[in-house]
N, C-alpha and C positions, 0 to 999 in steps of 0.2 A: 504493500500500500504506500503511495505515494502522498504526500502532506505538502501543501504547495498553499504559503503566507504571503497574501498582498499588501504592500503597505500603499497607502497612498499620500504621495509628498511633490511639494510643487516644483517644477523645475530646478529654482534657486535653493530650496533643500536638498534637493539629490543631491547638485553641488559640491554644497558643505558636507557630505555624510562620505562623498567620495572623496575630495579633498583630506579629512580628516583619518579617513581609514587607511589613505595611501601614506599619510605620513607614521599612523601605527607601525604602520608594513614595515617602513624605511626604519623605524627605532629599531625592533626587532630584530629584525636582520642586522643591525649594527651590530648588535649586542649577543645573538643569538653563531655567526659563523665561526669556524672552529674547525681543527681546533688550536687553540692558541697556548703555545709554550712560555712559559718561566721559568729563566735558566738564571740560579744564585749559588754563589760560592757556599761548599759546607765550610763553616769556620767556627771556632771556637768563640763562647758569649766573652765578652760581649756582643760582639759584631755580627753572631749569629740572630739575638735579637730584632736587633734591627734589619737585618735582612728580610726577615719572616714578619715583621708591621709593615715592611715595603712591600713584599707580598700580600698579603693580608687587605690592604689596601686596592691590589688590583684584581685580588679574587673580589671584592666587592663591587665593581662596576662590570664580573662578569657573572655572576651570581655564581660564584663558586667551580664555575665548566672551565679554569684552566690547567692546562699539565701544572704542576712544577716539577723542577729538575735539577737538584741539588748537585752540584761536579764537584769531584774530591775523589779521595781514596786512589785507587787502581785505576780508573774510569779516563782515558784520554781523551782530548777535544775531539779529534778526529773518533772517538767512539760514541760520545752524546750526540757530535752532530749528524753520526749515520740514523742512530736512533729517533733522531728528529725527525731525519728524512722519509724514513720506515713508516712512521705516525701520520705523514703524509700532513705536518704540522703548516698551516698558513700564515703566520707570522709569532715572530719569537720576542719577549720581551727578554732584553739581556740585564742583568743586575752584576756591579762589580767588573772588576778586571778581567776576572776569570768569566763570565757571563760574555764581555766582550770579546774573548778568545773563541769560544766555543760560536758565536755569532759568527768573525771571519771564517768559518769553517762551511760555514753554510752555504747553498747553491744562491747565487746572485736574484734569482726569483723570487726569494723568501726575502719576505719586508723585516727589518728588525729598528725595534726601538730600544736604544738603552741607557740605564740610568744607575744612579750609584756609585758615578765615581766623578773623580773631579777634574783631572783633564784628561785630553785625548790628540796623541798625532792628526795636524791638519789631515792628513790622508785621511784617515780614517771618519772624519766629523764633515769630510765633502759628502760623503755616501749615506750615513746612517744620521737617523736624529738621536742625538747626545743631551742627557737630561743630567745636566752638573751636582754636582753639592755645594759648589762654590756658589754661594749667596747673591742676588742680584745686588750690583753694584749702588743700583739705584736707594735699592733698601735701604744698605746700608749708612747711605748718602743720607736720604732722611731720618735715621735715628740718629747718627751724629750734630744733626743739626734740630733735632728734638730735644739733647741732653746739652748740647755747646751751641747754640743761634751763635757765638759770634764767633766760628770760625769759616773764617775764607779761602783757607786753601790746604790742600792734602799731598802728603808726599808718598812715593811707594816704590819700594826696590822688587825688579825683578828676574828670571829669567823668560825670555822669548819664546823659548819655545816651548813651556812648560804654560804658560801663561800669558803669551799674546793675546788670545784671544779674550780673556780677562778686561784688558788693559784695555783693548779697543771697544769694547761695551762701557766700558767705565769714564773713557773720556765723553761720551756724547751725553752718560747720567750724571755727570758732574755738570758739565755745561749749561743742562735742561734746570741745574738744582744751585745756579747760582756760584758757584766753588772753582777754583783753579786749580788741577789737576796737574801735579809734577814730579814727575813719573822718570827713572834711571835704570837702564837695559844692563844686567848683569851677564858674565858668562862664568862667573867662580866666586868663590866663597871671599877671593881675598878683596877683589872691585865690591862686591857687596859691604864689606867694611870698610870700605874707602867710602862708597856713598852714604854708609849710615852717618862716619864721622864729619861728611861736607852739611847734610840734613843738619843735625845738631848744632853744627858752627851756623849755619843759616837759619835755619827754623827759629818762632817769634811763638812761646807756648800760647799765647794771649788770643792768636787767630790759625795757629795752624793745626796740623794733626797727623800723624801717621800711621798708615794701612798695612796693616801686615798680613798678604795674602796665605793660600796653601801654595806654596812655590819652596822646593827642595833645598833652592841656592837663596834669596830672597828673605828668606825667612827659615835657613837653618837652624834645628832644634840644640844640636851640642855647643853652637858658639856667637853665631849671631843674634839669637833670639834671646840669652842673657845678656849678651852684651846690649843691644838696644832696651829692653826691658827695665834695665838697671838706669839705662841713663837719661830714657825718657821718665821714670821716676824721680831721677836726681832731681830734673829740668821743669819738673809740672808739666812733662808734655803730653797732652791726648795722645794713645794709642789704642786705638779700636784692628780687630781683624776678622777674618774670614775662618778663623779656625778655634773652635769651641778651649782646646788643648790651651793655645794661648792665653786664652780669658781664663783660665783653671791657674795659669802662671803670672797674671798680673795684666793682662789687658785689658781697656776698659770694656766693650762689650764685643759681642758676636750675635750674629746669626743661624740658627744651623736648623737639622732638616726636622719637617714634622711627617718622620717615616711612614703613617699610612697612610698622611693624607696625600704627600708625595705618587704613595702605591695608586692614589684613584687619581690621578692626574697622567700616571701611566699610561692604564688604562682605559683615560677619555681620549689622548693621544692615539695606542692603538685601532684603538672603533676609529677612528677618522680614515685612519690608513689603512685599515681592512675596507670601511664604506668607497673609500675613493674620492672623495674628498678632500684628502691631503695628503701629501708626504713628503713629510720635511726635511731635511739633513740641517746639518748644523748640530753647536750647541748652543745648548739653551741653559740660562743660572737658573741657582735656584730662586721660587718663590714664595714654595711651599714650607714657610719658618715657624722657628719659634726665638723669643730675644732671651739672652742669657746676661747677666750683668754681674762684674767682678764689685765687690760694696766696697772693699777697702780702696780700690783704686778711685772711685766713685767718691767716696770720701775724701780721698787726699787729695781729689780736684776740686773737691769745694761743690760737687754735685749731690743733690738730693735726688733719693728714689723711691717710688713709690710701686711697686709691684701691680696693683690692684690699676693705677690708674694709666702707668706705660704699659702696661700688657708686658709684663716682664713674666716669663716663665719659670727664668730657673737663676735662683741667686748663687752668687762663690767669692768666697769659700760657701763650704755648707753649713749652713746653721745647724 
């Protein structure tokens, strides 16, 4: 037996009901093709936490339907990414370094987005969309001038190739946020203490500041990062950076990631690239933050803090 319901609607309703059921259609299937890999380093906590809220995060904008795919142990790139292939996997979310390894392994067809690390070979960020750690410049632009209005200009040692791409985001948010940008290209540990000690002779703590990125040479942890740390203490000088680690050693604040919300930001990212709608290469900083603020360093600028009303997330030392 056949059951056959007429509705009766006027032209400009059909319309709307087709209109609207086409764009159901379209969500769905964003959200519904598959199937979709997540590939993260197995690593010991802490960093395995956070891996799994970055996760956690993009299983939630797929409702739970994607692989994931822990690499470690025994297990070679060239063996997850056969395994990939096997699965007949349509685009791979890569997490970490090792995430990005097992990504170059994969057939050129396979769309990949990845995130969770903080720089990447220009090669590599021509091809694939790269979702940094390294904090939008801009951001940070505006909290320093939330906690210090009167500072006018910033200084930041780097190296090129670890962090060009940093650098050139950062002069046009500097620009857009009122601040003069002055910026010194390192290639060794010894020029980067050359430029710290020309900074200090130049720098005016009253209006200036310095950024201390995640850059290996720039802001080396055994020798340059106490050395600057100590004597932009001496001096009362602002120093804000890019890496949480710092602010735990005396800088004044950071921004860093807020792991799962990052994860669904992932995967509104890949639904673009699966729909066809988008596919980006590049990298992209982060946006997805939280503010972390050192209180002694805060203090001894003469800065008051207010948790509740900066939206500060996480104070240090620890109370």
């Amino acid at each position: 037996m056949r059951i056959v319901i007429r509705c009766r609607l006027s032209p400009w309703r059909l319309i709307v009901v087709c209109l609207i059921w086409a764009a159901i259609v379209r969500s769905a299937g964003a959200e519904l093709v598959g199937p979709i890999a997540v590939v993260y380093p197995e690593v010991g906590e802490p960093y395995r936490g956070v891996f799994l809220k970055i996760v956690e995060g993009i299983q939630d904008r797929f409702g739970g339907r994607a692989l994931t795919v822990a690499v470690g142990g025994r297990a070679t790139v060239q063996d997850v990414a056969e395994d990939l292939r096997r699965q007949d996997v349509r685009l791979v979310i890569a997490l970490g370094r090792q995430g990005l390894n097992v990504a170059g392994g994969l057939e050129p067809k396979i769309p990949v987005v990845v995130g969770a690390v903080v720089n990447a070979p220009e090669a590599e960020s021509r091809s694939v969309a790269i979702h940094s750690l390294a904090p939008d410049p801009a951001l940070l632009f505006a909290r320093l001038k939330g906690f210090l209005p009167e500072v006018r200009r910033i200084f930041a040692v780097y190296e090129p190739a670890n962090s060009g791409w940093q650098i050139r985001i950062a002069k046009e948010s500097a620009k857009s946020a009122g601040l003069e940008l002055v910026v010194t290209e390192v290639a060794d540990l010894k020029a980067a203490a050359r430029a710290y000690h020309s900074i200090f002779d130049l720098a005016d703590p009253k209006k200036d500041a310095i950024w201390l990125l995640q850059d290996p040479v720039g802001a080396e942890e055994s020798t340059i990062l106490p050395f600057v740390l100590e004597e932009a203490w001496g001096r009362n000088m602002p120093l804000f950076s890019s890496n949480l680690g710092h602010v735990r050693r005396g800088a004044l604040f950071t921004l860093y990631p807020d792991n799962e919300r990052l994860g669904r930001r992932l995967g509104v990212v890949a639904q673009a690239v699966l729909s066809g709608s988008t596919n980006p290469t590049g990298v992209t900083p982060l946006r997805e933050v939280l503010l972390a603020v050192n209180q002694r360093s805060a203090q001894h600028l003469g800065i008051s803090i207010n948790p509740r009303q900066q939206g500060i997330e996480l104070i240090l030392p620890a109370q």
